[in-house]
KOLZADREN-235280 format. One record per residue (C-alpha): residue number from 1; residue in one letter; x, y, z negated. Coordinates in nm, 3 decimals. Layout:
N
     k   r        c1        c2        c3
   NUM   A         X         Y         Z
...
This chain:
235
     k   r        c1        c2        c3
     1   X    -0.589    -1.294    -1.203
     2   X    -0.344    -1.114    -0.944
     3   X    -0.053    -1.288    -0.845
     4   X     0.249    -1.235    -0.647
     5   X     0.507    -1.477    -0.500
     6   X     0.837    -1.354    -0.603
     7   X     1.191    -1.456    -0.462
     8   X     1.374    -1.355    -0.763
     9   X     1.431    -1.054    -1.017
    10   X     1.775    -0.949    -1.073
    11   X     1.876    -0.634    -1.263
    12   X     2.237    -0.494    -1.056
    13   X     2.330    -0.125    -0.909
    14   X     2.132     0.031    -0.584
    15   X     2.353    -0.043    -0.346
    16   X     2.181     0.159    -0.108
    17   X     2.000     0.496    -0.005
    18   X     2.000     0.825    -0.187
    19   X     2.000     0.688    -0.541
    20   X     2.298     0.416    -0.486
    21   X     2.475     0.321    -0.757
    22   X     2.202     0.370    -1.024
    23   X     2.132     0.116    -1.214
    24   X     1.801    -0.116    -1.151
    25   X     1.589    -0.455    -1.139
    26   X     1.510    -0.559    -0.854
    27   X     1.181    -0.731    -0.806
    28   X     1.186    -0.926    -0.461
    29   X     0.829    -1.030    -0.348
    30   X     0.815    -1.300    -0.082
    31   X     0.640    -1.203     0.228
    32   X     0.683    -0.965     0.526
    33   X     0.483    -0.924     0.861
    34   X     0.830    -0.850     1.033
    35   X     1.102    -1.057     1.186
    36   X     1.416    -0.874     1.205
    37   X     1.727    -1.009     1.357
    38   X     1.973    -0.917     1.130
    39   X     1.749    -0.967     0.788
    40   X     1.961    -1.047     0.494
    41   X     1.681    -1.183     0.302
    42   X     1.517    -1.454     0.481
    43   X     1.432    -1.592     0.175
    44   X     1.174    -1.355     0.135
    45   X     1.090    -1.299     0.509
    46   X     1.167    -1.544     0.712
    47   X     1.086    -1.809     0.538
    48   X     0.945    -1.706     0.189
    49   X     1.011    -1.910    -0.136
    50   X     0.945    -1.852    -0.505
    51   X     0.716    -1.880    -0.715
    52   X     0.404    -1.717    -0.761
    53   X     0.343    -1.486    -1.108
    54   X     0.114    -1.340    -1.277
    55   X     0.148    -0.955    -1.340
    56   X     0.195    -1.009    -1.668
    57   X     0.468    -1.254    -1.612
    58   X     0.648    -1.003    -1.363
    59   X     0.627    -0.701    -1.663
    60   X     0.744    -0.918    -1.876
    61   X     1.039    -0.987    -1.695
    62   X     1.089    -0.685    -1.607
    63   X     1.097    -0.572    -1.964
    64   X     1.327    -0.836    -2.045
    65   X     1.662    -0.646    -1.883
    66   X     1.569    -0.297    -2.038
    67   X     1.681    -0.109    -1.708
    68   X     1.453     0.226    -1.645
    69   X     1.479     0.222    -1.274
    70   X     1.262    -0.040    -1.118
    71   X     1.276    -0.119    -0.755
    72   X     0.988    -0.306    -0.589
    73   X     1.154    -0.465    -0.224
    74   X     1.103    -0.783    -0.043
    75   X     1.014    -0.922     0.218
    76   X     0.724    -0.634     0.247
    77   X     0.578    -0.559    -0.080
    78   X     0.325    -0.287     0.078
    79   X     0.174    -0.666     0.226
    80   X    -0.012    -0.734    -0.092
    81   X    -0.310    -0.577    -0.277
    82   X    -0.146    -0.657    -0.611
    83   X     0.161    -0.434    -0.604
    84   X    -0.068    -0.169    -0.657
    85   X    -0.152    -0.275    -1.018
    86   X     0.192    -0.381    -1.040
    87   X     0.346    -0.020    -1.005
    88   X     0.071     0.113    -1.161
    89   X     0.177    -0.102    -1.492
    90   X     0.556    -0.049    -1.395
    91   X     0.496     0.332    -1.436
    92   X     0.263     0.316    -1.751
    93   X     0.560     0.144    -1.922
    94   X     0.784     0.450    -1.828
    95   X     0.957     0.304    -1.541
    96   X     1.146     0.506    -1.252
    97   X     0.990     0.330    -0.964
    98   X     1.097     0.280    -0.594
    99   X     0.895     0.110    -0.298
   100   X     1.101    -0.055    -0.027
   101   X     0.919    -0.054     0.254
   102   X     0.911    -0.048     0.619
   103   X     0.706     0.198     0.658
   104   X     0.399    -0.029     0.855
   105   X     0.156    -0.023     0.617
   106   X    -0.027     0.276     0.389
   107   X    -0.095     0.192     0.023
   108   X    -0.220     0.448    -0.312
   109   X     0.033     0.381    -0.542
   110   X     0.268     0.551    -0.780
   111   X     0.614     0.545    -0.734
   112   X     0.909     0.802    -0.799
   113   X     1.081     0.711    -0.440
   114   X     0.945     0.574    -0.106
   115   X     1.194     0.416     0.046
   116   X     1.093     0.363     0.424
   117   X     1.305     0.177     0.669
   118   X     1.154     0.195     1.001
   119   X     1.268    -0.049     1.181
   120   X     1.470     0.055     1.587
   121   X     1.496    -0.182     1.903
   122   X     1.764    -0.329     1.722
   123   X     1.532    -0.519     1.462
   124   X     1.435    -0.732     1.789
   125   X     1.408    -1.126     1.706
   126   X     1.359    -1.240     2.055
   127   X     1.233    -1.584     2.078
   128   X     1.434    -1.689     1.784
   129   X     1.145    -1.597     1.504
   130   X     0.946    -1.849     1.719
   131   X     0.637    -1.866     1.914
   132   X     0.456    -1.556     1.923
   133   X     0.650    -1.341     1.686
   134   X     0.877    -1.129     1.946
   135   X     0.532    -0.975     2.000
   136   X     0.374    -0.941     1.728
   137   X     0.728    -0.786     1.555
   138   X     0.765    -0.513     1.887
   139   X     0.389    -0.416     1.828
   140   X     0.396    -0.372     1.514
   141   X     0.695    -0.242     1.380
   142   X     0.660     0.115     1.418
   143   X     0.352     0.267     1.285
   144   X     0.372     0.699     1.336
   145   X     0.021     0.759     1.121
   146   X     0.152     0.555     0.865
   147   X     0.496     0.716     0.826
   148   X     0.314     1.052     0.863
   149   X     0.095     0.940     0.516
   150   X     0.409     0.793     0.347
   151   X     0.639     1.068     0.399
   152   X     0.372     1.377     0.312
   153   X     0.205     1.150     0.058
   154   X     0.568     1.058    -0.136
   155   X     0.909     1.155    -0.204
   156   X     1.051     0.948     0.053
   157   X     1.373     0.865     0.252
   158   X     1.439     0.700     0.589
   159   X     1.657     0.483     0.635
   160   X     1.768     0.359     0.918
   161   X     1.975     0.032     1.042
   162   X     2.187     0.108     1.265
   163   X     2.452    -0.070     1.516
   164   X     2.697     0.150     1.663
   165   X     2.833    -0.133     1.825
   166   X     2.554    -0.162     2.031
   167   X     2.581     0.221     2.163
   168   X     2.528     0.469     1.887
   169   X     2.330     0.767     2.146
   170   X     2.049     0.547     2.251
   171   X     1.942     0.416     1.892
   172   X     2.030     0.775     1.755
   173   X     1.780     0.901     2.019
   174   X     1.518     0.630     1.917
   175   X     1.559     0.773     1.563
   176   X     1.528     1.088     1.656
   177   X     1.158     0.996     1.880
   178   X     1.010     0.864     1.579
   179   X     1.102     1.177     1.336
   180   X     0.929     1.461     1.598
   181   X     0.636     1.195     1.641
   182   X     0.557     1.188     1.266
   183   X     0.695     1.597     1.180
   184   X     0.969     1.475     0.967
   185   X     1.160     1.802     0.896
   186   X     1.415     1.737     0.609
   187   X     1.766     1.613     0.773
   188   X     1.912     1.541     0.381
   189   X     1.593     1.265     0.389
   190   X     1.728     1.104     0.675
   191   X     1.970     0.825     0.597
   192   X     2.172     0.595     0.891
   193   X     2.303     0.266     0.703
   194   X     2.527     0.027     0.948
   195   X     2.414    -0.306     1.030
   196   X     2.662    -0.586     0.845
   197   X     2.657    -0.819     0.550
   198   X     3.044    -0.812     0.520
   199   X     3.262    -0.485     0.427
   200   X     3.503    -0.520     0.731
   201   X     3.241    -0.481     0.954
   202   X     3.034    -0.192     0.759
   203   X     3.317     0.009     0.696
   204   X     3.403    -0.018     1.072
   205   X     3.110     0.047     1.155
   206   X     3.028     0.353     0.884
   207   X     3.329     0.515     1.015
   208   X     3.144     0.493     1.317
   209   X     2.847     0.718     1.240
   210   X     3.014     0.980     1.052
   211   X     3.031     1.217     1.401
   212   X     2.689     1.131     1.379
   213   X     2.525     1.191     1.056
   214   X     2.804     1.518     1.085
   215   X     2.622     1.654     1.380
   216   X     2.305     1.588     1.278
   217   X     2.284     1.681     0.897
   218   X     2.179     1.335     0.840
   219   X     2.311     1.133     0.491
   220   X     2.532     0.818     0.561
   221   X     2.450     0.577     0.317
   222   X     2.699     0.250     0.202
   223   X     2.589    -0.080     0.097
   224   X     2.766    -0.115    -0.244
   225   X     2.615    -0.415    -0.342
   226   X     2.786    -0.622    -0.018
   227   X     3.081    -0.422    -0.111
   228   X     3.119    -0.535    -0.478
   229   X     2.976    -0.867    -0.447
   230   X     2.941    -0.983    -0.061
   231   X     2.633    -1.099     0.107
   232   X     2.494    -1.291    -0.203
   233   X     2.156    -1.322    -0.396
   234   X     2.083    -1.167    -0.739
   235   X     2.317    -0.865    -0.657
């Protein structure tokens, strides 16, 4: 029977990305092959919890809040063999379906919105994800084929995490690297979200990247959910 370990499911608004604000549960699956700095789900990263379910179990759930708009995040849900039947039962029950992602690691799946967010310099754990993982995060975190497949394969945004604090041109350059290396050509697909899990500091630093995103044609996108709730689980 397939299985995934799941950090929670929530049903609240997308608080980020080109369809913020709609209306959606949130199915967080425990795992990623990532250590980023600033992640604001360690829980399902870091160091994963939850239990594990069946497929049926997750549906069922699922089904439970009535919500069209399903969004499948973590962690890294593209980890697991199982989200494929997952999303493939998601969709046969009419679900609107969106793949959080970072954009490492190819799957065949069906989903209404690929949301990839490749992850800059900036992601960086040092040697505070512990022995071993500074590496393995810097050589892995930015895979060009596999962006290439995801965004000619899927509707898709990127989104990127971005620190203006830490000097907007060189991270805006890194960005801009990675989009000739994989052909990206649509600027409206091309999202810059501020690094913060409090609203002082994102709308400081969102004010920061409009010049930007102005300049560049590039979509500045909020994070409603820390705005209407703060930095808290199940929102």
């Amino acid at each position: 029977m397939s299985k995934l370990r799941i950090a929670e499911i929530f049903s609240s608004i997308q608080g980020e990305g080109i369809w913020a604000g709609t209306p959606s549960t949130f199915v967080r699956i425990s795992g990623c092959n990532l250590r980023c700095i600033w992640c604001d789900t360690p829980y399902a990263s870091w160091k994963p919890e939850g239990p594990t379910m069946s497929l049926e179990e997750i549906v069922d759930q699922v089904t439970c809040h009535s919500i069209e708009h399903v969004v499948l995040t973590g962690g890294e849900p593209m980890l697991f063999d199982p989200v494929e039947h997952l999303a493939a039962r998601l969709k046969a029950r009419g679900h609107m379906l969106t793949i959080e992602t970072a954009g490492t690691i190819h799957r065949e799946l069906d989903c209404d919105l690929m949301s990839i967010s490749p992850k800059l310099a900036n992601s960086s754990p040092g040697g505070s994800a512990g022995p071993g993982w500074k590496e393995r995060h810097e050589t892995i975190r930015l895979n060009p084929q596999v962006l290439r497949e995801l965004t000619f394969r899927y509707p898709y945004q990127l989104k990127f995490v971005v620190n203006p604090d830490l000097g907007i041109d060189g991270q805006v350059g890194e960005i801009e690297s990675l989009i000739s290396s994989i052909g990206e050509g649509q600027p409206n697909r091309i999202l810059l979200m501020a690094e913060g899990t409090d609203s002082e500091t994102l709308h400081r630093r969102e004010r920061m990247l409009v010049e930007t995103c102005m300049k560049k044609g590039w979509l500045l996108t909020p994070r409603l959910h820390i705005d209407l709730f703060g930095n808290t689980r199940g929102t």
